[in-house]
KOLMI-221713 format. One record per atom (N, C-alpha, C, CB): z negated, y, x; residue in one letter; residue number from 1. Coordinates in steps of 0.1 Angstrom, whole numbers, plus 5000, padded with zeros to 4 digits. Each point is the difference from the previous one (the first is absolute). Glycine has a CB too. Example, Ala and Ser with C-alpha at 12.3 -4.5 7.8 and 13.67 -1.06 7.14 Angstrom:
2
4922:4943:5132:a:1
5000:5012:4991:a:1
5000:5012:5009:a:1
4988:4988:4981:a:1
5019:5023:5015:s:2
5000:5011:5009:s:2
4992:5011:4992:s:2
5022:4994:5012:s:2
This chain:
163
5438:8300:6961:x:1
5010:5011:4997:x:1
5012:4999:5009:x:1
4981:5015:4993:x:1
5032:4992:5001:x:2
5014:4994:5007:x:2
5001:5016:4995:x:2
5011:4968:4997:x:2
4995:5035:5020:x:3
5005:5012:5002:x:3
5014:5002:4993:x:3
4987:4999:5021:x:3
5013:5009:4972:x:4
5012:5004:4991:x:4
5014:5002:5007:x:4
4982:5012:4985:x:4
5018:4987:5028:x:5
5008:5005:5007:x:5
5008:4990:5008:x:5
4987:5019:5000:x:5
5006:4970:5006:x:6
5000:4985:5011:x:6
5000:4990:4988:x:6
4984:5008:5026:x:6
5011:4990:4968:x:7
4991:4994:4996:x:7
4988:4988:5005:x:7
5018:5010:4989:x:7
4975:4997:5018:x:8
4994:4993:5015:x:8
4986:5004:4994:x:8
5019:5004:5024:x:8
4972:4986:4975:x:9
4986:5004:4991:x:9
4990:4996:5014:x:9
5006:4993:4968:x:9
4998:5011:5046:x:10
4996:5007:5009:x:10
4995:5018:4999:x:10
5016:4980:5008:x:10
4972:5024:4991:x:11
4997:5014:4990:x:11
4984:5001:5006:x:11
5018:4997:4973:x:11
4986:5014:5030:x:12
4982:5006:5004:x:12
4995:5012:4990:x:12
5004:4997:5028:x:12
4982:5005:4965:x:13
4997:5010:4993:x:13
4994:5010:5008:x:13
4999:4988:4983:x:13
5008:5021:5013:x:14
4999:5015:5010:x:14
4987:5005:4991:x:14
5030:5010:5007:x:14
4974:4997:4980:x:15
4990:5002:4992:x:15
4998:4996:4985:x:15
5001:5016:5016:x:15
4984:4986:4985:x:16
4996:4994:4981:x:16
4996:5006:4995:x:16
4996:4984:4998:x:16
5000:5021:4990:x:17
4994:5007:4994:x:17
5001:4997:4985:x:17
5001:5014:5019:x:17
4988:4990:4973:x:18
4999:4997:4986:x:18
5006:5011:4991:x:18
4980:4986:5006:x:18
5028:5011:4985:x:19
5000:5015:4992:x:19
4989:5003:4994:x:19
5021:4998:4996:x:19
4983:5016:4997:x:20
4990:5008:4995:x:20
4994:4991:4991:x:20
5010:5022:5004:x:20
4995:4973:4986:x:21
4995:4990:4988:x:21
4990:4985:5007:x:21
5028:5009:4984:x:21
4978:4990:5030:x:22
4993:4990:5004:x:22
5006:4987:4994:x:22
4980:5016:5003:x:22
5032:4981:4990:x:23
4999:4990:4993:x:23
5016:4992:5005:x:23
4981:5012:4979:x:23
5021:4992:5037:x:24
5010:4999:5004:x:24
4998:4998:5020:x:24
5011:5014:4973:x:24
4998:4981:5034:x:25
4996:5004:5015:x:25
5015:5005:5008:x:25
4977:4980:5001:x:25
5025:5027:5001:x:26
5010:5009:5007:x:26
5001:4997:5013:x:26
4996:5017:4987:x:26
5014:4974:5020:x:27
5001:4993:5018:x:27
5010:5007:5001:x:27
4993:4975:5003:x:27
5006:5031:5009:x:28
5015:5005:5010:x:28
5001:4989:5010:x:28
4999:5028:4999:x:28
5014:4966:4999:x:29
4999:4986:5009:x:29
5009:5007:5015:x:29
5000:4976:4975:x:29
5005:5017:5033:x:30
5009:4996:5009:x:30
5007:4989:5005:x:30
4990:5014:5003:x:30
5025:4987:4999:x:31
4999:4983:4999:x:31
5003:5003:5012:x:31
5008:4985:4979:x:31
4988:5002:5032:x:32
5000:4994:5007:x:32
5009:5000:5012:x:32
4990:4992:4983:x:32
5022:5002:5009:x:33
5013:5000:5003:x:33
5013:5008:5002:x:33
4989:4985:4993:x:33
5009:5027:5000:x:34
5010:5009:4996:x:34
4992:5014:5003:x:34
5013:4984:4979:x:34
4974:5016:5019:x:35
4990:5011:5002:x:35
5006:5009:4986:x:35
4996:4998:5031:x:35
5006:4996:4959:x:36
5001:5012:4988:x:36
4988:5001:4992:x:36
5023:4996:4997:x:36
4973:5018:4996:x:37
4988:4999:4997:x:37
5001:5001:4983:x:37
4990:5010:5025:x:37
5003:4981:4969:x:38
5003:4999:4982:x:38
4984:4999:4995:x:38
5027:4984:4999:x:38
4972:5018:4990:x:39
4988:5004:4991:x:39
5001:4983:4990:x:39
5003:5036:4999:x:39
4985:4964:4997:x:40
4998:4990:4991:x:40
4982:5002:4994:x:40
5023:4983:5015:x:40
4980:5008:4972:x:41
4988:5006:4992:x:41
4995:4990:4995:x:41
5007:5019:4993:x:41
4980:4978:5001:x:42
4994:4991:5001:x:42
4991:4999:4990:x:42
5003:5001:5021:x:42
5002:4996:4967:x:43
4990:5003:4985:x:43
4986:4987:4999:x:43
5027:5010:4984:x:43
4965:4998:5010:x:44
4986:4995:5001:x:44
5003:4992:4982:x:44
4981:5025:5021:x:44
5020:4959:4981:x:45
5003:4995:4984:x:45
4989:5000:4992:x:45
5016:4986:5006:x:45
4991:5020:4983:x:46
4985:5004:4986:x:46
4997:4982:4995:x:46
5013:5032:4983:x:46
4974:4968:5017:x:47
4995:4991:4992:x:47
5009:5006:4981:x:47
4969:4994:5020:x:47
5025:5013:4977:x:48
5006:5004:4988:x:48
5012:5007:4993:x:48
4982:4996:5004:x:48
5029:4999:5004:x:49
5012:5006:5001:x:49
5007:5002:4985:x:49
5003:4990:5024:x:49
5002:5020:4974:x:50
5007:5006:4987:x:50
5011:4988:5000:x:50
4996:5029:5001:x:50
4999:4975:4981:x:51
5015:4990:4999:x:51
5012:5006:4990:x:51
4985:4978:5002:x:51
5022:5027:5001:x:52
5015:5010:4994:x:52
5005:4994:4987:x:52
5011:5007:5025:x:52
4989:5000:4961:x:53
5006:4998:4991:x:53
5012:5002:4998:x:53
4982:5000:4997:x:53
5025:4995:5001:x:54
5015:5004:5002:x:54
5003:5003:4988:x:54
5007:4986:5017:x:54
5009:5024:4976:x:55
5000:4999:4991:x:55
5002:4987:4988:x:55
5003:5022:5012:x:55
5003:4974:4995:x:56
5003:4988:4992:x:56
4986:4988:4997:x:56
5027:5006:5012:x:56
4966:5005:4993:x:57
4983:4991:4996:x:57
4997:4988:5007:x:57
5001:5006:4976:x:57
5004:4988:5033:x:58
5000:4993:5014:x:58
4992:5005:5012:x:58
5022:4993:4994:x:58
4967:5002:5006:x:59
4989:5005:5012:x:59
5006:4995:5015:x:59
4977:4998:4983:x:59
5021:5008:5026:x:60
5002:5001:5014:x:60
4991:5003:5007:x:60
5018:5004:4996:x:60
4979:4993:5017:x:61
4989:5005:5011:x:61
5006:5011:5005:x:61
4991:4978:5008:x:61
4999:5034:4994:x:62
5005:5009:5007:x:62
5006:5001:5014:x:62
4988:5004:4985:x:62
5024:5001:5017:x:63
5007:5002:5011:x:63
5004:5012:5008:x:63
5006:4984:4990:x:63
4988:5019:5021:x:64
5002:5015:5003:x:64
5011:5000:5007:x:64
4978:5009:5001:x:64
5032:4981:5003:x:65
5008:5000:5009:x:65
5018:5005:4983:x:65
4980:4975:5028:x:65
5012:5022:4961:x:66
5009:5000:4987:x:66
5003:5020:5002:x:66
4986:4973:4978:x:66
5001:5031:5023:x:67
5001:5016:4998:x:67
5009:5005:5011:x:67
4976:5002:4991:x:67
5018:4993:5024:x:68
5005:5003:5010:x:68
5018:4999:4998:x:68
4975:4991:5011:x:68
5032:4997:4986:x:69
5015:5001:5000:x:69
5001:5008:4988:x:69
5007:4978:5013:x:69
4990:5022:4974:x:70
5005:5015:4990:x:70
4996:5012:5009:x:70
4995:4989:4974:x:70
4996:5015:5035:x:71
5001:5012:5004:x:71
5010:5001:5012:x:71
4977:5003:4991:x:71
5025:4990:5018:x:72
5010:4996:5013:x:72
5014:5005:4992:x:72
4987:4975:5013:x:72
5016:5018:4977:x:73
5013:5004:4991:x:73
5000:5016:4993:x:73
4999:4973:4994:x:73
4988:5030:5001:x:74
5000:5014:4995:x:74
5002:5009:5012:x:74
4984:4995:4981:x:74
5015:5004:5030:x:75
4997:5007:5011:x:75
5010:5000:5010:x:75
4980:4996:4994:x:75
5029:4995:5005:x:76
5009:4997:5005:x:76
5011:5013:5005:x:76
4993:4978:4988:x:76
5008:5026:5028:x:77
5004:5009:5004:x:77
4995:5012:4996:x:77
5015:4987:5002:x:77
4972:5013:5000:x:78
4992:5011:4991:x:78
4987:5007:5012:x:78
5004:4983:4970:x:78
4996:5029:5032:x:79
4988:5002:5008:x:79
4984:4994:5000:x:79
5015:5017:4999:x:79
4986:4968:5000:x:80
4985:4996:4994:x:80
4995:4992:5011:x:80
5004:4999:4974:x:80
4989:5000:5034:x:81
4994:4991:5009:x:81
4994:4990:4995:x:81
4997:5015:5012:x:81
5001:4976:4997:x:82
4997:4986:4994:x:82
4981:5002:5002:x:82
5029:4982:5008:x:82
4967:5028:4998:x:83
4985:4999:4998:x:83
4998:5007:4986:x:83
4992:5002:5025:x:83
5016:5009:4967:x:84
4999:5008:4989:x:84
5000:4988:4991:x:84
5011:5023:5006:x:84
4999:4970:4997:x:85
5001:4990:4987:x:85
4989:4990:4998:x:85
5024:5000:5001:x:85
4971:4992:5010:x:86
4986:4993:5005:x:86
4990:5006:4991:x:86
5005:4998:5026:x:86
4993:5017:4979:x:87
4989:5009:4994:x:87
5003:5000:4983:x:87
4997:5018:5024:x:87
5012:4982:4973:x:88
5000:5002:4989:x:88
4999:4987:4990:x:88
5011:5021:5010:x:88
4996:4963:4996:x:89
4996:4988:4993:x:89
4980:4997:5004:x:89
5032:4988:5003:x:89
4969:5021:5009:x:90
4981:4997:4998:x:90
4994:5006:4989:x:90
4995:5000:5024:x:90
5010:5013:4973:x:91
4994:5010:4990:x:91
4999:4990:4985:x:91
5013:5027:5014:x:91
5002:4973:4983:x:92
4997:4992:4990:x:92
4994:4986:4999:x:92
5015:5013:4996:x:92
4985:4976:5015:x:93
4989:4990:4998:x:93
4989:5002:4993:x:93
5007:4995:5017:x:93
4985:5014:4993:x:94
4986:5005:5000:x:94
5000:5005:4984:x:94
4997:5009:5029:x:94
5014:5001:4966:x:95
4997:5002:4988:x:95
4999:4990:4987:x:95
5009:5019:5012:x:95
4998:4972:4987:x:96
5003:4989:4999:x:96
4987:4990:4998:x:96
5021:5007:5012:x:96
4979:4990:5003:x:97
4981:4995:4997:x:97
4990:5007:4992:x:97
5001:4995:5020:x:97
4995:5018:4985:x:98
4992:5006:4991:x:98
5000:5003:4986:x:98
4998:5006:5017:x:98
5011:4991:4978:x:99
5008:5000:4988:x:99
5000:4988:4992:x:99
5012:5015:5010:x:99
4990:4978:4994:x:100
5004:4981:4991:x:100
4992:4990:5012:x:100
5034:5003:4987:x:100
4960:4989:5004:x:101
4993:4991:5006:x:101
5006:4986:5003:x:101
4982:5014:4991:x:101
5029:4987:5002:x:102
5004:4983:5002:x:102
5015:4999:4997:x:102
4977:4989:4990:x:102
5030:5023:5001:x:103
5015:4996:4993:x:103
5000:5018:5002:x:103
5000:4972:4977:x:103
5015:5029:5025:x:104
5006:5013:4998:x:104
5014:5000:4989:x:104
4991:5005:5026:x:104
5012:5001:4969:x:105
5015:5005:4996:x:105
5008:5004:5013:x:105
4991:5011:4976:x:105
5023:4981:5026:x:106
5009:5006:5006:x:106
5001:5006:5000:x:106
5005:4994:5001:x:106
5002:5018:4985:x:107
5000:5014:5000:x:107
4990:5009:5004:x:107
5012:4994:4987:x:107
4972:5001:5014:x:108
4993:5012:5008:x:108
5002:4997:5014:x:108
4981:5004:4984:x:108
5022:4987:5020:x:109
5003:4998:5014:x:109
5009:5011:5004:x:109
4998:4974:4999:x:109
5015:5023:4995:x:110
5013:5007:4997:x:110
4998:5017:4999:x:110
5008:4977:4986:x:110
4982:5024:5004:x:111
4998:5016:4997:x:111
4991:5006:5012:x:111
4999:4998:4971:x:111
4994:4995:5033:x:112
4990:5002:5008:x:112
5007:5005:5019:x:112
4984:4978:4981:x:112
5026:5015:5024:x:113
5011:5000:5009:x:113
5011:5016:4999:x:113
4997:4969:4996:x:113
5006:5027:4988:x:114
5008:5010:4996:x:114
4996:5017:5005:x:114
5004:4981:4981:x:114
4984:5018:5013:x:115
4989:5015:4999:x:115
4996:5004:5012:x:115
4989:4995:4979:x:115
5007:4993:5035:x:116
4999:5007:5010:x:116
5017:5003:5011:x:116
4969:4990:4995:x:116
5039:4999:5001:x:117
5017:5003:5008:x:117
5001:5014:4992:x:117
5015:4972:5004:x:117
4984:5032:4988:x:118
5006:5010:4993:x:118
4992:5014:5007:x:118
5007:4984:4976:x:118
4985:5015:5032:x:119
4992:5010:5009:x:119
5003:4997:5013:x:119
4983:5004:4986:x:119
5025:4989:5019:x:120
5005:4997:5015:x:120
5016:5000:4999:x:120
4979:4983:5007:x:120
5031:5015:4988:x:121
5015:5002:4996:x:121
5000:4999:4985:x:121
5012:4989:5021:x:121
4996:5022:4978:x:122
5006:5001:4988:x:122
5012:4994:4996:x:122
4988:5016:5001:x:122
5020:4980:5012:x:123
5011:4990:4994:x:123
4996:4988:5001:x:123
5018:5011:5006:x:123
4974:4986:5003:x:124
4998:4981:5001:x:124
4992:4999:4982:x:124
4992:4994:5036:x:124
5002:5017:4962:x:125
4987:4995:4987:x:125
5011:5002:4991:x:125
4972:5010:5004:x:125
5042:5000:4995:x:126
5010:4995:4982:x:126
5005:4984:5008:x:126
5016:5031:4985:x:126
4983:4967:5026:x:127
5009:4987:5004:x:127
4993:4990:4996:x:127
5010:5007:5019:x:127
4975:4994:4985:x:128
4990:4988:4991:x:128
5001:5001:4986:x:128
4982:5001:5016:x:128
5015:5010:4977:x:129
4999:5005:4985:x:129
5011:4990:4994:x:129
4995:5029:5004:x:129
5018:4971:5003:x:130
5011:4996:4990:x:130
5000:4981:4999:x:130
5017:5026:5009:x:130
4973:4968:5003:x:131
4999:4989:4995:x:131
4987:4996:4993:x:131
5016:4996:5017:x:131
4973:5008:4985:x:132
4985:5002:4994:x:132
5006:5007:4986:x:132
4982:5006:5026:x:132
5024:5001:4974:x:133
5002:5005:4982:x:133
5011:4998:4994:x:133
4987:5017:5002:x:133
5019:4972:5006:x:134
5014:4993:4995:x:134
5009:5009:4992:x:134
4989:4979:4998:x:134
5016:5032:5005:x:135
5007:5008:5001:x:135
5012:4993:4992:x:135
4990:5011:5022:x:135
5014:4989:4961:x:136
5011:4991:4994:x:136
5013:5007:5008:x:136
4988:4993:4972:x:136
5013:5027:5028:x:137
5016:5004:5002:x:137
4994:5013:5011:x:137
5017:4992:4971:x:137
4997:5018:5033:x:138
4999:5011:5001:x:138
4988:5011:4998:x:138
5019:4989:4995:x:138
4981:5011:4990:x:139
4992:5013:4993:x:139
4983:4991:5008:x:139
5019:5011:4967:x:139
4980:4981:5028:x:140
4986:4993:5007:x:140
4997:5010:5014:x:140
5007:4970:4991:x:140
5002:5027:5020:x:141
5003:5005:5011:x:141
4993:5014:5001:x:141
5020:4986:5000:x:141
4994:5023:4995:x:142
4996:5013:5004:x:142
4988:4999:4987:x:142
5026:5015:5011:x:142
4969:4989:4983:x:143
4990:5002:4990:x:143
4985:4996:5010:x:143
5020:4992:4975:x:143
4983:4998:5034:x:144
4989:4997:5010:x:144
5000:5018:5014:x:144
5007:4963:4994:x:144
5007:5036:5006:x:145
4999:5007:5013:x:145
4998:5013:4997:x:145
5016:4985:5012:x:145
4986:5019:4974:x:146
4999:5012:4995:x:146
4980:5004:5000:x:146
5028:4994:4984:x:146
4969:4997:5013:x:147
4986:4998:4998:x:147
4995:5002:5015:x:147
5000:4985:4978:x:147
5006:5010:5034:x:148
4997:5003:5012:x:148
4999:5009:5008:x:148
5005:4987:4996:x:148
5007:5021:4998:x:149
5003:5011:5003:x:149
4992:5010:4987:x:149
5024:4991:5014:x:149
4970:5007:4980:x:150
4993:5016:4996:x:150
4986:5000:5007:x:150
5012:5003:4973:x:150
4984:4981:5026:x:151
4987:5000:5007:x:151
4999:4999:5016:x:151
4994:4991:4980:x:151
5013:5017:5025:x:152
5007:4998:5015:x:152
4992:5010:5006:x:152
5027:4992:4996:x:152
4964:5017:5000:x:153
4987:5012:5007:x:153
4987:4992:5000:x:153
5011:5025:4987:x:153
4984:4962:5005:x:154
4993:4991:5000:x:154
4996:4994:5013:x:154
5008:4999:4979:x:154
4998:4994:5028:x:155
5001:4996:5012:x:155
4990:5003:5014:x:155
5021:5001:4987:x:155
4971:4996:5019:x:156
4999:5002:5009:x:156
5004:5001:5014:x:156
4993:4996:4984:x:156
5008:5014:5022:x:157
5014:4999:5016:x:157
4995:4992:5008:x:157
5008:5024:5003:x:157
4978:4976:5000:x:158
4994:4986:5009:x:158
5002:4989:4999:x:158
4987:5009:5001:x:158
5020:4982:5001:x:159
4996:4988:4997:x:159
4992:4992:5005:x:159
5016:5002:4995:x:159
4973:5002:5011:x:160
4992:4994:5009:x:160
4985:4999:4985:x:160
5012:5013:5034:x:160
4993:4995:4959:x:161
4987:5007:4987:x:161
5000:4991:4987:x:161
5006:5029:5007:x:161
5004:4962:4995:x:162
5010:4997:4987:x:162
4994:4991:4992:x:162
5020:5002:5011:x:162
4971:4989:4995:x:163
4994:4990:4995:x:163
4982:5001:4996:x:163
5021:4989:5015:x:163
């Protein structure tokens, strides 16, 4: 590991721990040299990894780092912590697995992402919405945000509950 800061892969682990799902390992490092302290994660590889159907009917291996930058972008300048978003690409994995045994649809991926951002921000989820539902103009737009806004008492205030 190369401290994000030095780049000096001089680094001691402070702490580890597994997440809840277990299917991941959570290090708080230190580097060495600079004494800054950074997080890094550690995925456990599936013998039977999903493989993403795209629409254009071109299969792909699944990529959680793909979800991760569409949500980074949806979220962008947005009250969302980067453990909320973690929690939430774990939520859908797991769902994912239990769900399809070998091949998914992009769009459940897509819908799947959509339905739980849309219970953590409501601007980052029309910001995903408009590329996930390819949004042709305008009316697309509000017609989304309108929908956001009537179901806007839906919501949970916890976000700790969300998943």
């Amino acid at each position: 590991m190369r401290c994000p800061s030095c780049d000096s892969s001089r680094n001691k682990v402070i702490d580890s721990r597994a997440t809840d799902a277990g299917e991941s390992i959570r290090r708080r490092r230190q580097c060495l040299d600079c004494d800054r302290r950074f997080t890094t994660r550690e995925y456990v590889e599936q013998k039977n990894r999903l493989v993403v159907i795209k629409k254009d009917g071109t299969r792909v291996p699944y990529n959680r780092l793909k979800i991760q930058s569409g949500l980074e972008k949806a979220c962008y300048k947005r009250p969302v912590s980067d453990e909320i978003l973690q929690k939430l690409i774990d939520d859908v994995e797991e769902s994912m697995a239990r769900q399809y045994e070998r091949e998914v649809q992009a769009i459940e991926i897509g819908r799947a992402v959509a339905d739980r951002l849309k219970r953590v921000d409501q601007v980052a989820y029309v910001r995903f919405a408009s590329v996930y539902k390819q949004f042709r103009d305008l009316d697309d737009f509000l017609e989304e945000v309108r929908d956001v806004m009537e179901n806007q008492g839906d919501d949970p205030a916890n976000q700790d509950t969300l998943f």
